[in-house]
C-alpha positions in Angstrom: -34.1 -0.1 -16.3 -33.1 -0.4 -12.8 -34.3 1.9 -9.8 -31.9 4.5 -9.0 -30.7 6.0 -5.5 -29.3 8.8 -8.0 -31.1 11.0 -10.0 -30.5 11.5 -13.7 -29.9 15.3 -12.5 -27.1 14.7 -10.4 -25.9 12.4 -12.3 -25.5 15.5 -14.5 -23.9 17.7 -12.7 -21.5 15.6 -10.1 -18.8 13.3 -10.9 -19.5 10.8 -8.6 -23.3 10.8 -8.2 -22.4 10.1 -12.2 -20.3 7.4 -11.3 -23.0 5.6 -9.4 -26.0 5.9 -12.1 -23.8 4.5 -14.2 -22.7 1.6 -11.5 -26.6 0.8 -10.5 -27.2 0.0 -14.2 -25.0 -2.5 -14.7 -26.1 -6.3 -15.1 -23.2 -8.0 -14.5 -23.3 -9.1 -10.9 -19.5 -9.0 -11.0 -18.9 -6.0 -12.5 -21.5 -4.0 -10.6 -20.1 -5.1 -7.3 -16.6 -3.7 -8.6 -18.1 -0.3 -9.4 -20.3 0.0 -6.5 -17.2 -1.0 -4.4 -15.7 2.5 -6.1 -17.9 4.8 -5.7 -19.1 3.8 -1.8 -15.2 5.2 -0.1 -15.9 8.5 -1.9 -19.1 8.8 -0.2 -18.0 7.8 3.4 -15.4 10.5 2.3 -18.1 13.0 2.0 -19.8 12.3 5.3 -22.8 10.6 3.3 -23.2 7.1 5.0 -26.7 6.7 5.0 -26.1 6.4 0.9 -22.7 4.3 1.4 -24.5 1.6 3.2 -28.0 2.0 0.6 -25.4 1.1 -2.3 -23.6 -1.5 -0.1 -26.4 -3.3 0.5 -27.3 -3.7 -3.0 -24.3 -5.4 -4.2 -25.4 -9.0 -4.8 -22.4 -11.1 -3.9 -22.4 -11.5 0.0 -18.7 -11.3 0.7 -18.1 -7.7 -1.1 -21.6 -6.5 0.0 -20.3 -7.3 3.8 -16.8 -6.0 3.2 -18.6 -2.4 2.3 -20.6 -2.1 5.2 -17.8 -2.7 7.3 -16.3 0.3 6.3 -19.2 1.9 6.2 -19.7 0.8 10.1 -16.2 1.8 10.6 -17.0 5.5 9.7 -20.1 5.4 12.0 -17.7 4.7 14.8 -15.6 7.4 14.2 -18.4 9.7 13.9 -19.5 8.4 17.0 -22.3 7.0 15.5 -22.2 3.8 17.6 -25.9 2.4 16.9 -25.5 3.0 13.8 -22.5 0.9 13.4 -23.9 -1.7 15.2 -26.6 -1.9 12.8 -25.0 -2.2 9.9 -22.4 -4.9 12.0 -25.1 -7.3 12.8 -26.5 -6.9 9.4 -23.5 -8.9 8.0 -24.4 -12.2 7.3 -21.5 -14.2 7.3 -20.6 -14.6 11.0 -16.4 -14.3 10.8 -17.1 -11.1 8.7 -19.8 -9.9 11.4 -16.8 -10.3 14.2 -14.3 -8.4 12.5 -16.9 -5.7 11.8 -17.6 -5.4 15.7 -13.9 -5.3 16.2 -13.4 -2.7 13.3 -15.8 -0.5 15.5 -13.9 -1.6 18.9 -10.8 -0.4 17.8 -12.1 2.3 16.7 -13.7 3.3 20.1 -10.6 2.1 21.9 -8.2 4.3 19.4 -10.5 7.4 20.5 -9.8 6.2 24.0 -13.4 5.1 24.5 -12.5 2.0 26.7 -15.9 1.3 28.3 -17.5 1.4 25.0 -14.5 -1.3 23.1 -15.1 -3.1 25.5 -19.0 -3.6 25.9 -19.0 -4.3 22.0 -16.1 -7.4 22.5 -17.9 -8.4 25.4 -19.4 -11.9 23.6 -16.7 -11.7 21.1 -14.6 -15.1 20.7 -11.5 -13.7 19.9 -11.3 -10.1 21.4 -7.5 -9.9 21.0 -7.0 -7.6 18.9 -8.9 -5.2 20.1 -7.6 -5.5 24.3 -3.9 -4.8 22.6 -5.4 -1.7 20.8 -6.7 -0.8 24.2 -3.3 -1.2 26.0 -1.3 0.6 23.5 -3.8 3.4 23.9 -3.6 3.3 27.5 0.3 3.2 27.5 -0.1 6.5 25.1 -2.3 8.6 27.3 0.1 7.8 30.1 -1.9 5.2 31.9 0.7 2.5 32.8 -1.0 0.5 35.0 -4.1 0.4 32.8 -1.6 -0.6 29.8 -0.1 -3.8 32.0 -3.5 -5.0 33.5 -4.9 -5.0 30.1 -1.9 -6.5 28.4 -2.8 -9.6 31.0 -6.3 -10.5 29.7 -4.7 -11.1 26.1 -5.0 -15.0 25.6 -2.9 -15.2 22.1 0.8 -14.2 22.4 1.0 -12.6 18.9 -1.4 -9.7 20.0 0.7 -9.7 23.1 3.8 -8.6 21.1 2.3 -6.3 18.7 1.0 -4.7 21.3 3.9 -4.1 23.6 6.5 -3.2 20.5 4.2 0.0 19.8 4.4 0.9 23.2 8.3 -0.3 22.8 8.4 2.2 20.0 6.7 5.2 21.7 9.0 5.4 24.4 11.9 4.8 22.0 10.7 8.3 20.3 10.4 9.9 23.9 14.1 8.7 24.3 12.7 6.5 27.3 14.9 3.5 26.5 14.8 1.9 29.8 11.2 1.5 29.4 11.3 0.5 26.2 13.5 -2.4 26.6 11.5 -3.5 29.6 8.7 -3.9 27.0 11.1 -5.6 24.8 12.5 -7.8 27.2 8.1 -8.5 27.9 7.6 -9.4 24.1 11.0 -11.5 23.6 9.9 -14.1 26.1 5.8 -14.0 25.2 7.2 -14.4 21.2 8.8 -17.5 22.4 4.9 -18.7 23.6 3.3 -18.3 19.7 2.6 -21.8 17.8 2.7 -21.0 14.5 6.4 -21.2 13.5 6.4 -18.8 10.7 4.7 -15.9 13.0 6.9 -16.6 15.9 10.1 -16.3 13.9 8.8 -13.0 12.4 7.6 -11.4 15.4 11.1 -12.0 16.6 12.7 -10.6 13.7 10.4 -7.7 14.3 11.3 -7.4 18.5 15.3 -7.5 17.4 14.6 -4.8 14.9 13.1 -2.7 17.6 16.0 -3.7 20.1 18.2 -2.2 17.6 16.4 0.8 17.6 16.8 1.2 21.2 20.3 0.6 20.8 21.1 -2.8 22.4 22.6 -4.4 19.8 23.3 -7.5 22.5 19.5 -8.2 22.8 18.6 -7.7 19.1 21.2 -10.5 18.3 20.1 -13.0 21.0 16.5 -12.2 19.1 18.0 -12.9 15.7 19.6 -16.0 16.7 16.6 -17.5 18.2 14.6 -16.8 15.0 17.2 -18.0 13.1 17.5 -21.6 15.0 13.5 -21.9 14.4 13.9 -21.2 10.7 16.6 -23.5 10.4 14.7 -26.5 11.6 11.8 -25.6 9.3 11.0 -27.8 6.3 8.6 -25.7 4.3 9.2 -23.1 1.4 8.8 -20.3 3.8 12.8 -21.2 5.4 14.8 -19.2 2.7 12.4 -16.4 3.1 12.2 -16.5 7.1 16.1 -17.1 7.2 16.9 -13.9 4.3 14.5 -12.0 6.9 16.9 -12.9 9.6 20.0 -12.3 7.5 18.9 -8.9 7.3 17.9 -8.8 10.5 22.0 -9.0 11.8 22.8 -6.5 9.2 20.8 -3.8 10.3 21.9 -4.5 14.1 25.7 -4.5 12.8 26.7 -7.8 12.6 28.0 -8.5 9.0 29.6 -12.0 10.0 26.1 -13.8 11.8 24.4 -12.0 8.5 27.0 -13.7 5.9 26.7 -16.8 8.3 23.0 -17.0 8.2 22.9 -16.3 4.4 24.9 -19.4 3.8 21.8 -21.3 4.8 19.4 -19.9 2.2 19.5 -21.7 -1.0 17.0 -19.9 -3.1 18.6 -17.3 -5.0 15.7 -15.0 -5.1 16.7 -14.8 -1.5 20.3 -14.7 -1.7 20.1 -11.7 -4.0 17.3 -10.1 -1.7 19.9 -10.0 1.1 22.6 -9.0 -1.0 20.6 -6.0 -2.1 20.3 -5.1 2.1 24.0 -5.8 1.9 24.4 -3.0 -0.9 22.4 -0.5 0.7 24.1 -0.8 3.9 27.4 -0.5 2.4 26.3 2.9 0.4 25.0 4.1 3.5 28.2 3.6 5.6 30.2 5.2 1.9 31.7 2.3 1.3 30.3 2.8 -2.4 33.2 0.4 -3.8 31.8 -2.4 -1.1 28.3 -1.4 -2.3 28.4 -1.6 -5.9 30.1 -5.3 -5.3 27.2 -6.5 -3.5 25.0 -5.3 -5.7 26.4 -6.7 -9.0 26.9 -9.8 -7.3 23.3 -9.9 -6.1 22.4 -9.2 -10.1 25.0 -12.4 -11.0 23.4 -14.5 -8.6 19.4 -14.1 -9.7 20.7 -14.2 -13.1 21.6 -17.8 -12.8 18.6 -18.6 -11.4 17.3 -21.1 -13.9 13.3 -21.4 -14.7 13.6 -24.9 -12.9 15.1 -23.2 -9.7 12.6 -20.0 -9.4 9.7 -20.6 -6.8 8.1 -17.2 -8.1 8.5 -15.7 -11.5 6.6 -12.5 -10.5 9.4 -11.8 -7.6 12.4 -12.4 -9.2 11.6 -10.1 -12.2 9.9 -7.7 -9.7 13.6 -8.4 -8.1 15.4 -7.6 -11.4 13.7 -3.9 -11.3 14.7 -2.9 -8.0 18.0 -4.1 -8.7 18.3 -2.3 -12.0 16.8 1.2 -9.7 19.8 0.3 -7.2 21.7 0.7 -9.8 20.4 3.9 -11.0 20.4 5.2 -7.2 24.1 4.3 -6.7 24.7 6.6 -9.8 25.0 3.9 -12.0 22.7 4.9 -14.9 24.4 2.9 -18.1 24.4 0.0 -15.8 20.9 0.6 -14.8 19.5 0.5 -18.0 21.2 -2.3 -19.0 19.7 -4.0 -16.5 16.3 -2.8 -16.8 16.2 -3.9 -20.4 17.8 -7.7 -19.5 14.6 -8.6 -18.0 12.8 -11.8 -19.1 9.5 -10.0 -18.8 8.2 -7.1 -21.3 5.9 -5.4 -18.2 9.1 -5.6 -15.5 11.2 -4.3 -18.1 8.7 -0.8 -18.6 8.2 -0.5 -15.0 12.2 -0.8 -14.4 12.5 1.8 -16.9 10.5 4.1 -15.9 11.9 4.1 -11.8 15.1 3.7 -13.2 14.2 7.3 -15.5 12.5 8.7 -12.6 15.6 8.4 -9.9 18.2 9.7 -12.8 15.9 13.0 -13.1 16.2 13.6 -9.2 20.1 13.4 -9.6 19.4 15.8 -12.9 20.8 13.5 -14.8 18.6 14.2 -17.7 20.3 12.7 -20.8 20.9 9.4 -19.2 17.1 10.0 -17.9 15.8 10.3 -21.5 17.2 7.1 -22.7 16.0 5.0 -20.0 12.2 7.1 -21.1 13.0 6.4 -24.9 14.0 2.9 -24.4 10.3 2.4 -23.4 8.3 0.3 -26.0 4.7 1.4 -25.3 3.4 5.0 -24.8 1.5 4.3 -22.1 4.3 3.1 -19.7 5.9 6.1 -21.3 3.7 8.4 -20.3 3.7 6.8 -16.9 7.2 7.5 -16.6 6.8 11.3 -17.5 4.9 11.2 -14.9 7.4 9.8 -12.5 9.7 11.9 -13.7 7.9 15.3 -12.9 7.4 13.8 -9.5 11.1 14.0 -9.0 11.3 17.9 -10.5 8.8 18.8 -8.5 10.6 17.0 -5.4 13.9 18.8 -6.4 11.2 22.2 -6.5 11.6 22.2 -10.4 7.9 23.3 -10.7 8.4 24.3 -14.2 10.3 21.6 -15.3 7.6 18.9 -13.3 4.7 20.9 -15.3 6.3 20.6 -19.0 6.9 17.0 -18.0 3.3 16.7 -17.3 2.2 18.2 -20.4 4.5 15.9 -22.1 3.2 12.8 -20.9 -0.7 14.2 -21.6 0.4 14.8 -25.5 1.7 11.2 -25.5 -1.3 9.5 -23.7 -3.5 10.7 -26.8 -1.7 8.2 -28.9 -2.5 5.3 -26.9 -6.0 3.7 -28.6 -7.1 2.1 -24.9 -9.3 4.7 -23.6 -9.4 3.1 -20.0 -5.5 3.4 -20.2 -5.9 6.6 -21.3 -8.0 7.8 -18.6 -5.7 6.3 -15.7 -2.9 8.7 -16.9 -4.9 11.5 -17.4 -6.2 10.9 -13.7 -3.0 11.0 -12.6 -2.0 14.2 -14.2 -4.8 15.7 -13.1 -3.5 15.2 -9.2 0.2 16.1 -9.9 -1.6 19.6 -11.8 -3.7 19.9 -8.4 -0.4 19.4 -6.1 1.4 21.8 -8.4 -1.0 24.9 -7.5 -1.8 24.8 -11.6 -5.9 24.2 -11.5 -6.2 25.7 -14.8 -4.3 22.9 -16.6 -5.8 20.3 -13.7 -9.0 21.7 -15.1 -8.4 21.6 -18.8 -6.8 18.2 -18.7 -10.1 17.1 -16.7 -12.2 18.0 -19.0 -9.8 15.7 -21.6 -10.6 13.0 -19.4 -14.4 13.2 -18.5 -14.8 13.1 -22.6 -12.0 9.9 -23.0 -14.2 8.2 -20.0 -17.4 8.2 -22.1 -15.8 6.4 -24.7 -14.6 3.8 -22.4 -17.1 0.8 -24.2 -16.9 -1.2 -20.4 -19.4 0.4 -18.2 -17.9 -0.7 -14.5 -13.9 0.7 -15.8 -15.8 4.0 -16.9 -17.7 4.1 -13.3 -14.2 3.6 -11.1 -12.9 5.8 -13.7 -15.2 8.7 -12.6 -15.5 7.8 -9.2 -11.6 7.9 -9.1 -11.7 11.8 -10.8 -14.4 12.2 -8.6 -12.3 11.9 -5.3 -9.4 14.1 -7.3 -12.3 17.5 -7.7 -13.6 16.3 -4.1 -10.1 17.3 -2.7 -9.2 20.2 -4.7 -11.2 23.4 -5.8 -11.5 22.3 -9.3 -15.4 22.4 -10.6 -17.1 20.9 -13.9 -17.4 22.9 -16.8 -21.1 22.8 -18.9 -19.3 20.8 -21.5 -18.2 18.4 -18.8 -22.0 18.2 -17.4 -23.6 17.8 -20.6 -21.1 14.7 -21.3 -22.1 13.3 -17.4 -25.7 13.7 -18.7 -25.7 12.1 -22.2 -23.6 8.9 -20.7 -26.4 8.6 -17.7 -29.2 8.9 -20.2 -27.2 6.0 -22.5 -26.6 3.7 -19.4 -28.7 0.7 -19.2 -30.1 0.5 -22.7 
């Protein structure tokens, strides 16, 4: 049997410290870096990073072993454990992994508006980019001006540049300071134009116009637009219709319908046409032109519909497409046509998930018959049970706590017909929170307990460790407590691990 950093004891009596007995017995390399990967957040949660980085340290494979003790370093920095960070930073062995721990904890020094510090750790750094713009914004928020500019003039690669300078774009935009604003603008329109890489040029300009437009000048946002838009249009790659639908939306949200039609013309994939028509729909609804709105919208449906399997670059996003379509739907108070969207999807999973938003939205407009049949018209009780839960997200959003709680109980009585107990467990996880966000800990409690007994029949050790550690981070959060039926469970599972 393996050592243990957990004793069989705690294990016994704390939902995580359970989680990571079980997690440290595991022989599959794979596997025991998934688990240990769960259960070392909920530690730096609790303030216990001398264990996260113990546990880190032991994972096997290099690359997730590295990726947990730079979150582990992270939290040292914002303790202001800087050493400590350090540490665990140069104990990374692969060397671009080692630099973007020392920049997690520069960032982290500069967000905390330790500049002295950032910058003596990004000193010998190759690329120490990111880390001046996270300085300058920082600056620009505390006021310091000057500071903000000098630093802004030591970054070497333009993208940084602009990132930096639309946050500080956007702060003075909340402060109603537009003439500073678009000074910054005006900054990252011309240093956009300096990034190589065509695909992150055109997208940081999509991203200055959309912030030009928040300022209100519509005339700068365009002249933004239509630079993007000649770059995309001289692309050959796969990434045009995607760059160019970005721009089409782009003219949309500034107000100009025509250069949005005009620049749509140029996309050929339909997945992208029907994208932008979707943008087209929800700007129409917004303005109540609900007529205008539905159009678009069942003309965005015609258009991915013929779509044929030769023609589709990705399967996954056009169904994924389909859904939020068929929620549209359901959102512009179409429910019949919803559903009948939902359930035209090519794709059994798409369909359930559409369903279930689609069920969901319908119960915040308290449309509860047309609700139930988009619920009913679910094949598997899991998804079902899902979408109960959805659903008592929306009561409880309208402040039907009653209504949210009996749709909670609902979807626990249904979960205990589905035979996957890791399945199981995830909804009974969930149920547990919406309990805890409801004030109701004595039904968070009892369902708990449900699901600390359906976890120690889960047959695949790592899915019942993230299982725990998950419930784990729900009774970390909340005031609920184990009972000695739950403990004696933790303890018989700990005592069967490893054998």
């Amino acid at each position: 049997m393996a050592e243990h950093f957990i004793s069989i004891d705690d294990a016994g009596s704390d939902l995580l410290a359970a989680a990571t007995y079980l997690a440290e017995d595991i022989s599959g390399s794979d596997d025991r870096a998934e688990a240990i990967a769960a259960v070392v957040p909920r530690y730096l949660a609790r303030g216990e990073v001398d264990l996260a980085a113990e546990l880190a340290n032991s994972v096997d494979d290099p690359h997730v072993r590295d990726r947990l003790l730079i979150s582990v370093a992270q939290k040292c920095a914002e303790t202001d454990d800087d050493e400590y960070a350090l540490q665990l930073a140069d104990a990374i062995e692969e060397y671009g992994l080692q630099s973007q721990a020392r920049e997690t904890i520069a960032l982290v020094k500069a967000q905390n508006g330790d500049f002295v510090k950032a910058r003596q750790i990004i000193d010998s750094a190759a690329h120490p980019d990111r880390v001046l713009a996270g300085i300058a914004v920082r600056q620009a928020e505390s006021g310091d001006e000057e500071g903000a500019t000098q630093t802004l003039s030591e970054i070497d690669y333009p993208a940084s540049s602009v990132a930096a300078l639309l946050a500080m774009a956007g702060m003075r935009i909340e402060k109603e300071d537009i003439e500073r604003a678009a000074e910054y603008l005006d900054t990252a329109s011309v240093v956009a134009l300096e990034i190589e890489h065509d695909v992150e040029r055109i997208r940081m300009l999509v991203e200055v116009a959309g912030a030009y437009g928040d300022a209100g000048r519509k005339g700068e946002a365009i002249g933004s637009l239509e630079k993007a838009r000649s770059y995309a249009e001289a692309m050959d790659s796969v990434q045009r219709d995607g760059l160019l639908a970005s721009v089409s939306l782009g003219f949309l949200r500034v107000g100009s319908v025509d250069l949005a039609d005009r620049t749509l013309d140029a996309v050929a994939d339909k997945t992208q046409i029907a994208t932008v028509l979707l943008g087209f729909a929800r700007d129409y609804w917004q303005r109540g032109e609900k007529g205008e709105a539905i159009e678009a919208l069942d003309e965005a449906y015609d258009i991915l519909r013929s779509q044929r399997e030769s023609e589709t670059r990705d399967s996954k996003a056009k169904f994924a497409l389909f859904g939020t379509i068929s929620a549209q739907f359901a959102g512009f108070q179409r429910g019949e046509r919803a559903i009948e969207v939902a359930e035209s999807i090519e794709d059994d999973e798409q369909v359930m998930s559409a369903l279930g938003q689609v069920a969901r939205i319908l119960t915040t407009q308290g449309n509860e018959d047309q609700a139930r049949q988009a619920l009913n018209a679910i094949a598997m009780d899991q998804n079902r049970a899902f979408a109960l839960i959805g659903m008592s997200d929306a009561a409880a959003k309208e402040g039907d706590t009653e209504k949210a709680k009996t749709l909670l109980n609902e979807a626990a009585a249904l979960i205990e017909e589905v035979p996957q107990m890791s399945a199981r467990s995830a909804a009974l996880g969930e149920i547990v929170g919406r309990f805890v966000e409801l004030g109701d800990l004595g039904h968070a409690g009892e369902i708990a307990s449900v699901n600390i007994a359906t976890i120690s029949e889960i047959r695949g050790e790592s899915t019942k460790a993230i299982a725990l550690a998950n419930l784990a981070g729900l009774f970390d959060a909340s005031e609920l407590a184990l009972t000695e039926a739950d403990r004696a469970i933790l303890r018989e599972s700990a005592e069967r691990s490893g054998l």
